[in-house]
C-alpha positions in Angstrom: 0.0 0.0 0.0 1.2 2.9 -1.0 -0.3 6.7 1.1 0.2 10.1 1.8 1.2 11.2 5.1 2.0 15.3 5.8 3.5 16.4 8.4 2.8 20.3 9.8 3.9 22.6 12.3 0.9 22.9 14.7 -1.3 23.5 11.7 -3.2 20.2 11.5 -6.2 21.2 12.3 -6.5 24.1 10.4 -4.9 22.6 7.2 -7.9 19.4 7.9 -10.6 22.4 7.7 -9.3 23.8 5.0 -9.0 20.6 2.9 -12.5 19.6 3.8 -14.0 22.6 2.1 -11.4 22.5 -0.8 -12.1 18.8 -1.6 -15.5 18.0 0.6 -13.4 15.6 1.9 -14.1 13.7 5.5 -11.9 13.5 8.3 -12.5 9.5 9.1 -9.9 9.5 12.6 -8.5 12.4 14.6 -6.0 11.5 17.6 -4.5 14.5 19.4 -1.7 14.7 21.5 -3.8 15.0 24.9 -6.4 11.6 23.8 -2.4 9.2 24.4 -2.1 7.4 27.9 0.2 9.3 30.2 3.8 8.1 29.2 7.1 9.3 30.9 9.0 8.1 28.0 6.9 10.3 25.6 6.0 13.4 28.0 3.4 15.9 26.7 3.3 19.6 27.5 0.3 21.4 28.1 1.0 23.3 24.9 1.1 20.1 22.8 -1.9 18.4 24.4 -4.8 20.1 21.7 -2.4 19.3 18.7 -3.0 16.8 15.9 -1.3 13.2 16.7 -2.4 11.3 13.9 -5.5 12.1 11.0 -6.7 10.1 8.2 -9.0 12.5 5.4 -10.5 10.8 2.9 -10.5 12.9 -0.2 -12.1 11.4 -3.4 -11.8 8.1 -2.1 -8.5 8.1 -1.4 -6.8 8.4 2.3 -4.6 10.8 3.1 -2.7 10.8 6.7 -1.6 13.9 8.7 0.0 14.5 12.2 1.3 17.6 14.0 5.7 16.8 13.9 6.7 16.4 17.5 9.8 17.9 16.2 9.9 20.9 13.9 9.5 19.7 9.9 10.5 22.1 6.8 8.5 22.3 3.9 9.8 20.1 1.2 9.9 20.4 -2.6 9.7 17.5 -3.5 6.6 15.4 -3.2 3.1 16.7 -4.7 -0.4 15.6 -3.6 -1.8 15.0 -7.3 -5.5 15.5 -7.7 -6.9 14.0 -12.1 -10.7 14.2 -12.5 -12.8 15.3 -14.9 -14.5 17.6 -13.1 -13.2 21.1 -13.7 -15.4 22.4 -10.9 -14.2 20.6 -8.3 -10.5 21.3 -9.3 -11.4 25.0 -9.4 -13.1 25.0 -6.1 -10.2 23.2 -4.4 -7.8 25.4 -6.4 -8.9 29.2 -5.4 -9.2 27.4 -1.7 -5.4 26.4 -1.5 -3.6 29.4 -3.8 -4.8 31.9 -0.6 -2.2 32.4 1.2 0.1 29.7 -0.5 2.4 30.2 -3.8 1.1 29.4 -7.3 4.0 27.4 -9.3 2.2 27.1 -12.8 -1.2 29.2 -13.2 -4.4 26.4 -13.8 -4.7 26.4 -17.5 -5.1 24.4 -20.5 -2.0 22.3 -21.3 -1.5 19.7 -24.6 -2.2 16.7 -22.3 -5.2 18.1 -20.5 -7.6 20.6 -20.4 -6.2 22.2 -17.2 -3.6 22.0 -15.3 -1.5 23.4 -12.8 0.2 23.8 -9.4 0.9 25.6 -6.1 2.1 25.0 -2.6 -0.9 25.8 0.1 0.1 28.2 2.9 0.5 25.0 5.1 3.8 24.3 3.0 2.0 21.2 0.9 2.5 21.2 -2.7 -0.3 20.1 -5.0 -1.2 19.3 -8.9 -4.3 19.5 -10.5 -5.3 17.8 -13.4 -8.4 18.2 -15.7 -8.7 15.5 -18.0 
């Protein structure tokens, strides 16, 4: 099996909300910090307790996993979360949703192998393509 899973800086949550209205995706399991067992091999500060341990969202049919980094994580450059369907709506939607805020790579437009396409990095440091077939 082969899945997704994107790490943030204490912007979980907010990066699940926004992904549910980009997509109308479903968050199926949400785990925070404060939900563990008390552990003194894995201590957890009040400040840490409302973060996101582990999240599965299901967008499309497909899972994608997310977790607040107990340590800090950079943004990387290169891995994309690639989004092909047919339906231009639902790309656009999802498309105005992310670019606020994050950086537009290649502007959405027609392209010879499809009739849209483009990508962008969402202010939560995530790159994405989208694909209109």
């Amino acid at each position: 099996m082969l899945g997704h899973y994107l790490m943030f800086n204490g912007s979980c949550a907010e990066a699940l909300e926004c992904y549910k209205a980009a997509f109308n995706a479903q968050v199926s399991e949400i785990t925070r910090y404060g939900d563990i067992p008390p552990d003194p091999a894995f201590p957890v500060s009040e400040a840490r307790r409302k973060l996101v341990l582990h999240a599965k969202l299901a967008i499309d049919g497909e899972e994608i996993m997310c977790a607040d980094s107990y340590d800090h994580s950079t943004h990387g450059d290169n891995m994309y979360v690639s989004v092909t369907t047919p339906d231009s709506a639902y790309v656009q939607k999802a498309w105005d949703i992310l670019k606020a805020g994050g950086e537009v790579y290649m502007d959405l437009a027609p392209a010879f192998f499809s009739a849209s396409h483009g990508s962008l990095r969402d202010k939560f440091g995530v790159n994405w393509m989208f694909t209109v077939l």
